[in-house]
PDB file of N, CA, C and O in Angstrom, chain B, residues numbered from 101:
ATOM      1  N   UNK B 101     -14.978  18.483 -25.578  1.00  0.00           N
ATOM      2  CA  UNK B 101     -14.589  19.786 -25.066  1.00  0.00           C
ATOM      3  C   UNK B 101     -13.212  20.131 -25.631  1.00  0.00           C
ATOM      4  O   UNK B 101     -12.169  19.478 -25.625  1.00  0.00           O
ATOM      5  N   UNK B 102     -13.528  21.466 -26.172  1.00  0.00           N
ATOM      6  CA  UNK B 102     -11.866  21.891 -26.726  1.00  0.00           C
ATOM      7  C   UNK B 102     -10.746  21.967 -25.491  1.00  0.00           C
ATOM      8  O   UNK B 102     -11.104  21.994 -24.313  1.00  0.00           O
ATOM      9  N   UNK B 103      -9.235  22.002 -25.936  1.00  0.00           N
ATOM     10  CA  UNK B 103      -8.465  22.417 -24.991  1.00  0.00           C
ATOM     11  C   UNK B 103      -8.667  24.007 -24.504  1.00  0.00           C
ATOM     12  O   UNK B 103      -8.195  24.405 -23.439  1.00  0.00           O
ATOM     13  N   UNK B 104      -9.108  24.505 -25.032  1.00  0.00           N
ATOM     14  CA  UNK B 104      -9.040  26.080 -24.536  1.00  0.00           C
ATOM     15  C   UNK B 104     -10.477  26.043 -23.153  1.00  0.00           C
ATOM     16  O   UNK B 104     -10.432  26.459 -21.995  1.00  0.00           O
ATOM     17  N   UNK B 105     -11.387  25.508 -23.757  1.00  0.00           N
ATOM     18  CA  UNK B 105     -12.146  25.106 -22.486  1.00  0.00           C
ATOM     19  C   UNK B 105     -11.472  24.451 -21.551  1.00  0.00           C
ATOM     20  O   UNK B 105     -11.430  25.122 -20.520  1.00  0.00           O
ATOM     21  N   UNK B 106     -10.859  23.306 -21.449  1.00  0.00           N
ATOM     22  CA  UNK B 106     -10.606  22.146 -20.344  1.00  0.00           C
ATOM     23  C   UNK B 106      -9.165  22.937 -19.716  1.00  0.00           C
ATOM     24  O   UNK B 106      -8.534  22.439 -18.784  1.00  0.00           O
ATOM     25  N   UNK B 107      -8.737  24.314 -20.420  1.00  0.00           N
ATOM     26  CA  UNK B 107      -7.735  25.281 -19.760  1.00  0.00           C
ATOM     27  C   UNK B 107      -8.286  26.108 -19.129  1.00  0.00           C
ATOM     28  O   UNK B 107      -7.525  26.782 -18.434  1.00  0.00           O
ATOM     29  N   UNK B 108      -9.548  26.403 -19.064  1.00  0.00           N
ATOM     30  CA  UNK B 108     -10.690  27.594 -18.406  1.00  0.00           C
ATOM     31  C   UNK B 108     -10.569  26.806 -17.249  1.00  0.00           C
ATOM     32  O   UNK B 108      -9.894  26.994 -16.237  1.00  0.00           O
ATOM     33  N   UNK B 109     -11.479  25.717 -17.620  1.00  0.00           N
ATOM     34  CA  UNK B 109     -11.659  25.407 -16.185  1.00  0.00           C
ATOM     35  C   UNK B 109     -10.617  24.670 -15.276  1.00  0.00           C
ATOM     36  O   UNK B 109     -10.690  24.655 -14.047  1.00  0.00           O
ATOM     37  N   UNK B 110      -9.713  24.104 -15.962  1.00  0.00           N
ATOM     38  CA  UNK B 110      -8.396  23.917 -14.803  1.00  0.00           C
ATOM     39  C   UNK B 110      -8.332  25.697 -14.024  1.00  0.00           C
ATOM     40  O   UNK B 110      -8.775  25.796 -12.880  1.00  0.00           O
ATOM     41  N   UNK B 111      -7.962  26.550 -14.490  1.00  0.00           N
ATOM     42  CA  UNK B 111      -7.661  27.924 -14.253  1.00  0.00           C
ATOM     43  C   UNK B 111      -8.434  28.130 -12.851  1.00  0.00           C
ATOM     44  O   UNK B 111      -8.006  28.476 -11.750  1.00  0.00           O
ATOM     45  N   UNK B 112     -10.017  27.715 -13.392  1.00  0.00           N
ATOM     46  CA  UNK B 112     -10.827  27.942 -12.354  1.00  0.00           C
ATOM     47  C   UNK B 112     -10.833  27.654 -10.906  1.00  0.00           C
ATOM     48  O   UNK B 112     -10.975  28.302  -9.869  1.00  0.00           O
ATOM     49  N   UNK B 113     -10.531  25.879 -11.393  1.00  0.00           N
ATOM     50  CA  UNK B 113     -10.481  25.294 -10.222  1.00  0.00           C
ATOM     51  C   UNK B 113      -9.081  25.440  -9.029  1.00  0.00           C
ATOM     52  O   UNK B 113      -8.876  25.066  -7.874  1.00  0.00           O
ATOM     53  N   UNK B 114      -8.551  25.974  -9.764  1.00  0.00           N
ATOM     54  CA  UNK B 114      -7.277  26.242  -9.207  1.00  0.00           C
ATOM     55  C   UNK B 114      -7.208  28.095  -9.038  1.00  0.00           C
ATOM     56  O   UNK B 114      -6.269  28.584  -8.410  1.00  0.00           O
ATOM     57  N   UNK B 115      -7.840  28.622  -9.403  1.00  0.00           N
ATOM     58  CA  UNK B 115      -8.213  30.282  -8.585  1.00  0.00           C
ATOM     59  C   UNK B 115      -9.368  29.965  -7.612  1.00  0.00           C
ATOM     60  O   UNK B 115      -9.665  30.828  -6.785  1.00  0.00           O
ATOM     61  N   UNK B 116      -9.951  28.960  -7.637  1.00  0.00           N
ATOM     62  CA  UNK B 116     -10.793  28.957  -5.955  1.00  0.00           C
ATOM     63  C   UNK B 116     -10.150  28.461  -5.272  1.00  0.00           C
ATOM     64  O   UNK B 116     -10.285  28.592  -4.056  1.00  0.00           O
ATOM     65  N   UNK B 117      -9.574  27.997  -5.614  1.00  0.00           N
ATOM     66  CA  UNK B 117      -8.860  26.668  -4.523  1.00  0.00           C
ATOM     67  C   UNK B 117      -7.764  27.838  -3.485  1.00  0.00           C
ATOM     68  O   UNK B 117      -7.831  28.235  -2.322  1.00  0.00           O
ATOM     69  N   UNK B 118      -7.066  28.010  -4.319  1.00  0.00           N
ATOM     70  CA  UNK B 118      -6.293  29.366  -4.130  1.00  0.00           C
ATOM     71  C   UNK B 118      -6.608  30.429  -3.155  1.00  0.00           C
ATOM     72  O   UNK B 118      -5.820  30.946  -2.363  1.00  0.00           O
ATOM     73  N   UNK B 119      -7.965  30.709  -3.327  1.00  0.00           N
ATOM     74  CA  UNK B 119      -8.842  31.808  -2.697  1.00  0.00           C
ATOM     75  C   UNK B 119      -9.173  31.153  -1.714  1.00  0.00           C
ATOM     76  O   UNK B 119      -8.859  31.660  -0.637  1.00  0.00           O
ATOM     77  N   UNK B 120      -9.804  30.007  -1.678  1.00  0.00           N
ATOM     78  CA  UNK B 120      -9.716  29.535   0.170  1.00  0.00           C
ATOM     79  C   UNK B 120      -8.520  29.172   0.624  1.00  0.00           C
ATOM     80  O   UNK B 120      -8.329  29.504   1.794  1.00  0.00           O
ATOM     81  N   UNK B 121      -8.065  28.877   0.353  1.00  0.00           N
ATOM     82  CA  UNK B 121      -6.767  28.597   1.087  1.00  0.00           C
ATOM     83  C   UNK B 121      -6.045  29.608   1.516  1.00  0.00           C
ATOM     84  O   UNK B 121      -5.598  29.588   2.663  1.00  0.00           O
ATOM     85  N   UNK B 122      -5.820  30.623   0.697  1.00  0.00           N
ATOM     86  CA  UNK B 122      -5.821  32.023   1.288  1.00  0.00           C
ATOM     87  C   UNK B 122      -6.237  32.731   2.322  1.00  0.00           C
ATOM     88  O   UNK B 122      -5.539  33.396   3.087  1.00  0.00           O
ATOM     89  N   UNK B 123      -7.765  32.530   2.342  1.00  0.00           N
ATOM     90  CA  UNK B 123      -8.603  33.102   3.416  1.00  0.00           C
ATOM     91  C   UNK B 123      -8.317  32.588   4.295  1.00  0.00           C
ATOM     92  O   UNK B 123      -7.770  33.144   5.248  1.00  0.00           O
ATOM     93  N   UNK B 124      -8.669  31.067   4.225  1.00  0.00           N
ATOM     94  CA  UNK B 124      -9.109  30.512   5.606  1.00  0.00           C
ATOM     95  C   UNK B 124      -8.007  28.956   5.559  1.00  0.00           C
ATOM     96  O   UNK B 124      -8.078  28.105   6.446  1.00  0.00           O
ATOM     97  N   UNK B 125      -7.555  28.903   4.995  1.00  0.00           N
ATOM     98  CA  UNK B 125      -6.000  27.779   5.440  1.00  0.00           C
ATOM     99  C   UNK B 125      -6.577  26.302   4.689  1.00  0.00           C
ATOM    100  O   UNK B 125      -7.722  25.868   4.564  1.00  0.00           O
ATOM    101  N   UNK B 126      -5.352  25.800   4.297  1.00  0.00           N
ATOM    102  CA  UNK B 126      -5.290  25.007   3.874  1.00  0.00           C
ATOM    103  C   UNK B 126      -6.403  23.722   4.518  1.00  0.00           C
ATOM    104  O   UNK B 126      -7.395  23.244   3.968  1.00  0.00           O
ATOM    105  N   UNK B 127      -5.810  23.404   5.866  1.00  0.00           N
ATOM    106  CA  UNK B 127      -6.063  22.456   6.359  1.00  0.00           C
ATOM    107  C   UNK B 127      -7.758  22.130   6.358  1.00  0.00           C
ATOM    108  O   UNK B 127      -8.297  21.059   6.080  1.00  0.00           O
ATOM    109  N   UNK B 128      -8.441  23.488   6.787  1.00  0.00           N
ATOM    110  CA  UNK B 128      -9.772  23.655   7.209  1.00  0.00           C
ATOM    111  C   UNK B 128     -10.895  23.429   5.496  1.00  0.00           C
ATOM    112  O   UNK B 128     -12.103  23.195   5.497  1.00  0.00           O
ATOM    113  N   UNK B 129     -10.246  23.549   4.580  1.00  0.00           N
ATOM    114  CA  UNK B 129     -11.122  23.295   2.906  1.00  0.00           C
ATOM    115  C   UNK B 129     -10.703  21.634   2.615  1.00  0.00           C
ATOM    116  O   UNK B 129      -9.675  20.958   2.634  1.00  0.00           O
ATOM    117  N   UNK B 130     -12.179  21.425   2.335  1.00  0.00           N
ATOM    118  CA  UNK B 130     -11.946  19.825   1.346  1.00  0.00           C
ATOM    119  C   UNK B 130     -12.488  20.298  -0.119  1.00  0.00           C
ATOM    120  O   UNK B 130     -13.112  21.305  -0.454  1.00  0.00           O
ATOM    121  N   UNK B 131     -12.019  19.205  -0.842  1.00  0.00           N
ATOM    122  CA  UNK B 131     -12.756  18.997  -2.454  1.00  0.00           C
ATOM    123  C   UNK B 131     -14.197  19.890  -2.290  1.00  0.00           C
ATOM    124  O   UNK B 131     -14.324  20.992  -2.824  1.00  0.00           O
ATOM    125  N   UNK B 132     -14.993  19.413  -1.679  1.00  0.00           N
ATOM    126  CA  UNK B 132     -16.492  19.688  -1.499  1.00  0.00           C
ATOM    127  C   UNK B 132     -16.531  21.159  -1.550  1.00  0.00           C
ATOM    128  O   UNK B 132     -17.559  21.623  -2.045  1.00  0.00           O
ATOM    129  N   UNK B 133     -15.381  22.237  -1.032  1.00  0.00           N
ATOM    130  CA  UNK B 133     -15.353  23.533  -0.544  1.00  0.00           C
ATOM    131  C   UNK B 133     -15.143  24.076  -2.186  1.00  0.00           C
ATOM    132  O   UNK B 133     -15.765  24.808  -2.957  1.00  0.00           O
ATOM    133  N   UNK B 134     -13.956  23.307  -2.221  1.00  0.00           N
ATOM    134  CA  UNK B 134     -13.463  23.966  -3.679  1.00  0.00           C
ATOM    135  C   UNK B 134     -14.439  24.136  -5.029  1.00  0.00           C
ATOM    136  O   UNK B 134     -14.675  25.180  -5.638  1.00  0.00           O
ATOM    137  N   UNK B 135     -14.964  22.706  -5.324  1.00  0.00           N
ATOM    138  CA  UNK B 135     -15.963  23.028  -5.825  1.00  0.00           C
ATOM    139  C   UNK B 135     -17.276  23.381  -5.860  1.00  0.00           C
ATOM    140  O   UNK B 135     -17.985  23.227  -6.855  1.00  0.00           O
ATOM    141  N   UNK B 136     -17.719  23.950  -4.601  1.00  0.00           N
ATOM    142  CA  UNK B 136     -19.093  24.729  -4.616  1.00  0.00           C
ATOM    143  C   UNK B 136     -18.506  25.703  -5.259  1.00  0.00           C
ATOM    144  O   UNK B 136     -18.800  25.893  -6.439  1.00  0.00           O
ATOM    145  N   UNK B 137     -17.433  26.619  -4.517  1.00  0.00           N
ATOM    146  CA  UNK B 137     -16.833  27.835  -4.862  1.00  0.00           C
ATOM    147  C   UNK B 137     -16.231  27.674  -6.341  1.00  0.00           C
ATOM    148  O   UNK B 137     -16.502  28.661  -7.025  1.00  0.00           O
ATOM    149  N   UNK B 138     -15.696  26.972  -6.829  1.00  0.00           N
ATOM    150  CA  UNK B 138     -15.533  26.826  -8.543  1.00  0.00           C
ATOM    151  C   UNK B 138     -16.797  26.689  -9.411  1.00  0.00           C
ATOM    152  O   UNK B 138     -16.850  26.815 -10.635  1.00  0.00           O
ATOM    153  N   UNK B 139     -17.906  26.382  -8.484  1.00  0.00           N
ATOM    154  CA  UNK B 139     -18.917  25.920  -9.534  1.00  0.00           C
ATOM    155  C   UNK B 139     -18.969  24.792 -10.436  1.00  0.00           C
ATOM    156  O   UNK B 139     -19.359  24.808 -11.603  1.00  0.00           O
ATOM    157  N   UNK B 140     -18.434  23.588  -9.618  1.00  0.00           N
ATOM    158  CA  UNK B 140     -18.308  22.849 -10.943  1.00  0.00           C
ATOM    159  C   UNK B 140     -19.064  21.650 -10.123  1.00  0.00           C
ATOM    160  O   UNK B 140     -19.902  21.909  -9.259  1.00  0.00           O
ATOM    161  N   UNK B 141     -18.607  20.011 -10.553  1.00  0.00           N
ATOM    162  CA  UNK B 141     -19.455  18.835  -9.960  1.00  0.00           C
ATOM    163  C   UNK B 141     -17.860  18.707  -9.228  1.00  0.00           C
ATOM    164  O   UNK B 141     -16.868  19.435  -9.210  1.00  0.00           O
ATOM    165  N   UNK B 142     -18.201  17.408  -8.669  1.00  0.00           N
ATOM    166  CA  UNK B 142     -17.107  16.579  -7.856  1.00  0.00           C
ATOM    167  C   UNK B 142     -16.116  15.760  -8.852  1.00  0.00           C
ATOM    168  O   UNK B 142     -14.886  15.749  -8.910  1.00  0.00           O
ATOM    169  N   UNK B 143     -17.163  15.039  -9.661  1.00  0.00           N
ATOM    170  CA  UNK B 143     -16.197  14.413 -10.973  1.00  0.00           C
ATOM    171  C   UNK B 143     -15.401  15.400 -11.642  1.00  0.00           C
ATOM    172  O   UNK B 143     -14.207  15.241 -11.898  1.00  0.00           O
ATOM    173  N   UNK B 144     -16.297  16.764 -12.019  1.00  0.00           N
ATOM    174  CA  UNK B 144     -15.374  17.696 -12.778  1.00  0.00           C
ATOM    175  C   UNK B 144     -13.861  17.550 -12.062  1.00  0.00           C
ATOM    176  O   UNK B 144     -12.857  17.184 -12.672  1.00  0.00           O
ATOM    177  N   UNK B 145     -13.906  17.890 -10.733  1.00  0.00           N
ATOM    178  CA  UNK B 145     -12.440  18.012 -10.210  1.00  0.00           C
ATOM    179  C   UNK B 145     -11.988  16.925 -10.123  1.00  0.00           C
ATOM    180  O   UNK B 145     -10.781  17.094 -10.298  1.00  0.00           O
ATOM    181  N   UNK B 146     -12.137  16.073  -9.991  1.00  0.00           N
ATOM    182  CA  UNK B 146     -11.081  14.739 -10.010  1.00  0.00           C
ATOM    183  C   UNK B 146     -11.122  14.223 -11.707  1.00  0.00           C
ATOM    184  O   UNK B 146     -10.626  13.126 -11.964  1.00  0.00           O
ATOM    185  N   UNK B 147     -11.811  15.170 -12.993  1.00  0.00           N
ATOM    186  CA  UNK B 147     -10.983  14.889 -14.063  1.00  0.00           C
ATOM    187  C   UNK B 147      -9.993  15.831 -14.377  1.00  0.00           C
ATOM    188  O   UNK B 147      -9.479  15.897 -15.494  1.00  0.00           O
ATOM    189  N   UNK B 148      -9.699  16.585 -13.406  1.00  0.00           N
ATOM    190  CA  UNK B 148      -8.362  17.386 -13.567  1.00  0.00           C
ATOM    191  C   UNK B 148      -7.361  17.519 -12.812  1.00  0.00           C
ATOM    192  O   UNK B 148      -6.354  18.176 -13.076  1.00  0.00           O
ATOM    193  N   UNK B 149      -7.662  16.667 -11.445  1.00  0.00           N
ATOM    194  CA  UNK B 149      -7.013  16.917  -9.844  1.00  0.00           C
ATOM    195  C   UNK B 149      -7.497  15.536  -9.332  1.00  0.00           C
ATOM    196  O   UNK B 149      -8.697  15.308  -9.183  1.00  0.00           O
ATOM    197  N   UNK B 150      -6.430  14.519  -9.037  1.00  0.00           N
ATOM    198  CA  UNK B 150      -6.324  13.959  -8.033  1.00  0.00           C
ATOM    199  C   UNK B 150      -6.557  13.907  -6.304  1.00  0.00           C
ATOM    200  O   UNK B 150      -6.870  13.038  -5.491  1.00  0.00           O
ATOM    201  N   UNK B 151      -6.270  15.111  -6.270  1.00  0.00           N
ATOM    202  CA  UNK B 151      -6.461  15.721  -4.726  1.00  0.00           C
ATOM    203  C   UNK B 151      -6.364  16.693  -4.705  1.00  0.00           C
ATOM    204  O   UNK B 151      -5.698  17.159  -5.629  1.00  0.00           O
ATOM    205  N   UNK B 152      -7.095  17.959  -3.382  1.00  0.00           N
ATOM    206  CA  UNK B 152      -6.314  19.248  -3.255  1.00  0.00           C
ATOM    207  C   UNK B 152      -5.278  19.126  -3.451  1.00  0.00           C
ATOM    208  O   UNK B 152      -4.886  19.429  -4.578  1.00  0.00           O
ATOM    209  N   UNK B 153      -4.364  18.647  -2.510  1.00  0.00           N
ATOM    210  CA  UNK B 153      -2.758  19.368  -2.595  1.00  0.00           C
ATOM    211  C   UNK B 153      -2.177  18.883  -4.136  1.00  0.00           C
ATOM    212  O   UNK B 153      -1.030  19.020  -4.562  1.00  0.00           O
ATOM    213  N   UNK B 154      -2.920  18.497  -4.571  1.00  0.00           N
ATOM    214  CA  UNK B 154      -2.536  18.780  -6.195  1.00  0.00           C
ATOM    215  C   UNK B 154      -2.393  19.915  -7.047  1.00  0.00           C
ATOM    216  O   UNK B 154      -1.511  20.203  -7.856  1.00  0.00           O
ATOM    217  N   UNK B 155      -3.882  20.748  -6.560  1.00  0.00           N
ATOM    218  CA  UNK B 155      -4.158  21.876  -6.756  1.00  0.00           C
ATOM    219  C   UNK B 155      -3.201  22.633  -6.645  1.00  0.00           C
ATOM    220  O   UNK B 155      -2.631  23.191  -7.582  1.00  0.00           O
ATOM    221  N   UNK B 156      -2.906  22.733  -5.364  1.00  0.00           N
ATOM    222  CA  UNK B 156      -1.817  23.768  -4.506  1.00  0.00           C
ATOM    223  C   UNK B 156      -0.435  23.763  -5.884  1.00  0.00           C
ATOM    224  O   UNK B 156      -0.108  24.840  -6.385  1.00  0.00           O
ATOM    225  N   UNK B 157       0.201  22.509  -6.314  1.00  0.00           N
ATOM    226  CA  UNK B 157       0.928  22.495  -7.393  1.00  0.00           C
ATOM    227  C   UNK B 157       0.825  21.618  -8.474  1.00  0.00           C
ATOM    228  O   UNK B 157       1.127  20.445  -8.693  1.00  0.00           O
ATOM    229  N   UNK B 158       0.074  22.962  -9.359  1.00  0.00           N
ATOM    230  CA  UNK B 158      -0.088  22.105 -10.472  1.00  0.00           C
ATOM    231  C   UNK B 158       0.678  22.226 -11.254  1.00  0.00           C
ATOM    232  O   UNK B 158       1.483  23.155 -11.321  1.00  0.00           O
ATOM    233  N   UNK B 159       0.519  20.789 -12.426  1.00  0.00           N
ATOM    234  CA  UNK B 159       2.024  20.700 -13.304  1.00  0.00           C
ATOM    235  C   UNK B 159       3.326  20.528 -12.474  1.00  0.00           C
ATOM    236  O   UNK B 159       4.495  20.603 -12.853  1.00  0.00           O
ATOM    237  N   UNK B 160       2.868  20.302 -11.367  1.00  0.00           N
ATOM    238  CA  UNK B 160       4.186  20.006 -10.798  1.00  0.00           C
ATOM    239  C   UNK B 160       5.220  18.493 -11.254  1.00  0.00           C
ATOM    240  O   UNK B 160       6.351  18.262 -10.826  1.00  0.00           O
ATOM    241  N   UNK B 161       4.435  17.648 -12.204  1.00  0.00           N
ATOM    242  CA  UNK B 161       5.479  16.409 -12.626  1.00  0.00           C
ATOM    243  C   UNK B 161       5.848  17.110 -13.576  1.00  0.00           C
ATOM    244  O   UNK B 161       7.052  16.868 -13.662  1.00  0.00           O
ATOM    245  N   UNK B 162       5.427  18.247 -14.801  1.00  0.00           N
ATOM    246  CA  UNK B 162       5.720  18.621 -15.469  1.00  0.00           C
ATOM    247  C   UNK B 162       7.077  19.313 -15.096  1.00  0.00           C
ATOM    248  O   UNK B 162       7.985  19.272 -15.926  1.00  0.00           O
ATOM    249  N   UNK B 163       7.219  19.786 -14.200  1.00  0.00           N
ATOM    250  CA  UNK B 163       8.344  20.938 -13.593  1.00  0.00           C
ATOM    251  C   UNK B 163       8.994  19.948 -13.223  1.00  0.00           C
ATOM    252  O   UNK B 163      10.135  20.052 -13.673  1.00  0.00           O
ATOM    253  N   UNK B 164       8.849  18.906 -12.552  1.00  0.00           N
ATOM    254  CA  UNK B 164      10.050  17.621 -12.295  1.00  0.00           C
ATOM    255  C   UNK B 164      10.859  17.101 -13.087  1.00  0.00           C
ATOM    256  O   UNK B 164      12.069  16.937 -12.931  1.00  0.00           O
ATOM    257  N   UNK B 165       9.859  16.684 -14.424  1.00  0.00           N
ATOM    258  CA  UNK B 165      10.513  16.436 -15.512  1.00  0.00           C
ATOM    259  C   UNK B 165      11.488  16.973 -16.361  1.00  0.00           C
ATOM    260  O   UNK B 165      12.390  16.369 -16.941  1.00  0.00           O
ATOM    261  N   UNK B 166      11.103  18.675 -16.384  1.00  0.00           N
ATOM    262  CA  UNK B 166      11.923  19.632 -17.121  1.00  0.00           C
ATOM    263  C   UNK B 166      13.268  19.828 -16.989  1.00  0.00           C
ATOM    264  O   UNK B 166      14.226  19.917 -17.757  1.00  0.00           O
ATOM    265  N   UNK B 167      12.987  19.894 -15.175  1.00  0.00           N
ATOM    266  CA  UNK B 167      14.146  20.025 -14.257  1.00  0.00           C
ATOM    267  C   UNK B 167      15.355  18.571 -14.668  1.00  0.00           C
ATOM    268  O   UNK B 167      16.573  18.551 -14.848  1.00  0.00           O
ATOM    269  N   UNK B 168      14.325  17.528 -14.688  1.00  0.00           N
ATOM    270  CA  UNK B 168      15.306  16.207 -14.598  1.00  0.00           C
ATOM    271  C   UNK B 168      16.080  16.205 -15.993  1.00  0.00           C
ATOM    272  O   UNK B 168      17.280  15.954 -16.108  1.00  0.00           O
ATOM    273  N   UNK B 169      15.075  16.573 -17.195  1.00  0.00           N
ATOM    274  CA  UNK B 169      15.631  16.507 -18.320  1.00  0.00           C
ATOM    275  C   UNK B 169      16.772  17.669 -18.553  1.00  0.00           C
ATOM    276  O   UNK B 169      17.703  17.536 -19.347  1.00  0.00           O
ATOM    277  N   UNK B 170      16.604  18.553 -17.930  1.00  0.00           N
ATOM    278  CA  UNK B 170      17.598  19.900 -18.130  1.00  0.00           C
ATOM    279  C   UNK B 170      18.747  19.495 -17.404  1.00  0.00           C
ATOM    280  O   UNK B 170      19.726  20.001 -17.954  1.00  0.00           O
ATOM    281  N   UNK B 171      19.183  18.606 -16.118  1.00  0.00           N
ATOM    282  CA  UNK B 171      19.529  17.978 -15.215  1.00  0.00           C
ATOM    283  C   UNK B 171      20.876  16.731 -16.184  1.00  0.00           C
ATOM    284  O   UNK B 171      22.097  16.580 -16.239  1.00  0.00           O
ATOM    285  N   UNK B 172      19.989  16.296 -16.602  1.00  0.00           N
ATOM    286  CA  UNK B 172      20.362  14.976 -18.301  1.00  0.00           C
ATOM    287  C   UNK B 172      21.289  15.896 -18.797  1.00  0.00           C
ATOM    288  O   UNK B 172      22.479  15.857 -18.481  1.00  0.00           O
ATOM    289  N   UNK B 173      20.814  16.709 -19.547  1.00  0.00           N
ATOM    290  CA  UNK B 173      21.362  17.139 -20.493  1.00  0.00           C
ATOM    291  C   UNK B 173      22.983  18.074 -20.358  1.00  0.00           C
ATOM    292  O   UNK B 173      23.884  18.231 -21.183  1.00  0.00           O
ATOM    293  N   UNK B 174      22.826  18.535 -19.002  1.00  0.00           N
ATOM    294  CA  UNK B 174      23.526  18.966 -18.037  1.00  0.00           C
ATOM    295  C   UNK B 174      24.265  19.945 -19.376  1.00  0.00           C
ATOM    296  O   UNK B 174      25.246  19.574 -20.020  1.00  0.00           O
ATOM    297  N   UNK B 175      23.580  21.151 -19.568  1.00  0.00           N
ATOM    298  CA  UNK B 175      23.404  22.063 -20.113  1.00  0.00           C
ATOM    299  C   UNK B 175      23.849  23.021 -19.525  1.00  0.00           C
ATOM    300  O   UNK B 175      23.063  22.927 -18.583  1.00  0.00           O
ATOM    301  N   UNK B 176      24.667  24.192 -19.175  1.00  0.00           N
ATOM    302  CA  UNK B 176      25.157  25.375 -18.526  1.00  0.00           C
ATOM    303  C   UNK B 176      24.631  26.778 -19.218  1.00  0.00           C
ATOM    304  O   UNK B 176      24.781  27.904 -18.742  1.00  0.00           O
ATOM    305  N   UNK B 177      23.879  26.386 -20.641  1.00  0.00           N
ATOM    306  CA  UNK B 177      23.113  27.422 -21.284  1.00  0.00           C
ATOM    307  C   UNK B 177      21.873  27.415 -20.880  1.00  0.00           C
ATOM    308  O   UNK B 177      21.360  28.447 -21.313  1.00  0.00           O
ATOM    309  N   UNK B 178      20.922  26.651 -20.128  1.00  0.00           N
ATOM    310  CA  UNK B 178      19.988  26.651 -19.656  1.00  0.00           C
ATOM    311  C   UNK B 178      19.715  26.062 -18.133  1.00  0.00           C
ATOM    312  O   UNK B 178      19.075  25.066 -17.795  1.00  0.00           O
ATOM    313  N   UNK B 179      20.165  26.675 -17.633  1.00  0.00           N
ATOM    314  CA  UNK B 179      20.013  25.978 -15.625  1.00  0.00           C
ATOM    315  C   UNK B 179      18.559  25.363 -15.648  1.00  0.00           C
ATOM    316  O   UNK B 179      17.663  25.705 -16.421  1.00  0.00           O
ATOM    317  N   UNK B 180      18.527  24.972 -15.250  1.00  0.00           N
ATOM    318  CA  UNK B 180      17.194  24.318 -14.638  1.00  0.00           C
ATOM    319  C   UNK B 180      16.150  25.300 -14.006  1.00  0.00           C
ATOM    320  O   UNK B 180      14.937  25.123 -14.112  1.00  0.00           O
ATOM    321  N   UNK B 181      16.613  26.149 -13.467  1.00  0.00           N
ATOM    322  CA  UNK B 181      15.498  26.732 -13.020  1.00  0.00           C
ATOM    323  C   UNK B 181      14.769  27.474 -13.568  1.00  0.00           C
ATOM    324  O   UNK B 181      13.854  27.949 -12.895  1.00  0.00           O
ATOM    325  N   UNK B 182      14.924  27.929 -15.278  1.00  0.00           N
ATOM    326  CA  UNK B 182      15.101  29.034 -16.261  1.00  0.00           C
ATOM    327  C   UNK B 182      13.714  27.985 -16.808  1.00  0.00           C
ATOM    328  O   UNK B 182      12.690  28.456 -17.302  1.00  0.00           O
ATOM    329  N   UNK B 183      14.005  26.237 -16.552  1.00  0.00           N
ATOM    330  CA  UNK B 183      12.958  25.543 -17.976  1.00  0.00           C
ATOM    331  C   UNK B 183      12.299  25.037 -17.173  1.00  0.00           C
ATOM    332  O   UNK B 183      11.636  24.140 -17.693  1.00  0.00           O
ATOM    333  N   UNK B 184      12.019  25.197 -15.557  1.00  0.00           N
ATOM    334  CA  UNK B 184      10.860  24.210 -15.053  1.00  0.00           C
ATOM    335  C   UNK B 184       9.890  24.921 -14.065  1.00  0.00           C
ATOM    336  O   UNK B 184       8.734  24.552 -13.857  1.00  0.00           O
ATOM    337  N   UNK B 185      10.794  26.490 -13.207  1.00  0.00           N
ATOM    338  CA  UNK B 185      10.353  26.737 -12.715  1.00  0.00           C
ATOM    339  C   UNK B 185       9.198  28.168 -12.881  1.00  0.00           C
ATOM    340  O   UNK B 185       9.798  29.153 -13.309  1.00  0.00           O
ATOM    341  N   UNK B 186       7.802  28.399 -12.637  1.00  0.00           N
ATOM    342  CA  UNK B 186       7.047  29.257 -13.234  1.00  0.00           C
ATOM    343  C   UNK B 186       7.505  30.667 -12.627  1.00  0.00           C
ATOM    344  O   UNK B 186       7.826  30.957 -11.475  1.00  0.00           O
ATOM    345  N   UNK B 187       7.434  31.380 -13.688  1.00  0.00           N
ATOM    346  CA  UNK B 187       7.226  33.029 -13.502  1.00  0.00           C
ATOM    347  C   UNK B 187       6.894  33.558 -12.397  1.00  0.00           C
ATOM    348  O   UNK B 187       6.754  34.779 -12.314  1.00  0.00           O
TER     349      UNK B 187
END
C-alpha cells in the first residue's frame, strides 16, 4: 500500500472517531464503534492506533519531539509552538 493510501485511511479513522466522540462522548465509543463507522477491520486500526485515546491525538510523539528538539536548540527564531503545534 502506497503512503498516500495508508494517509487516507489514517484521515479516516480519525474523522470517525472524531464524529463519535462529538456526538455522543468520549467515554461511551470503543475501537469496535470506530471502526464499523470508519469501515475498516479491527487489525486495520491497531495498524495505525494503539488505542482510541490515541486517536483523539495523533502524532502527538511527533509534536513532543519537535517541541523537545526546538526546546534543545533553544532557538528564539522559532518558539516551539510555531514547529510542533497544529494549525
Amino acid at each position: 500500500m502506497d503512503n498516500t493510501a495508508r494517509k487516507r485511511i489514517r484521515a479516516a479513522i480519525v474523522a470517525a472517531a472524531m464524529e463519535l466522540f462529538e456526538h455522543r462522548g468520549y467515554d461511551g465509543k470503543t475501537v469496535a464503534d470506530i471502526v464499523e463507522t470508519a469501515d475498516i477491520g479491527t487489525r486495520t486500526f491497531f495498524n495505525y492506533f494503539t488505542s482510541k485515546a490515541e486517536v483523539v491525538f495523533p502524532d502527538a510523539d511527533l509534536r513532543v519531539r519537535a517541541a523537545v528538539d526546538a526546546i534543545a536548540l533553544g532557538s528564539r527564531e522559532t518558539p516551539p509552538r510555531t514547529c510542533c503545534c497544529a494549525p
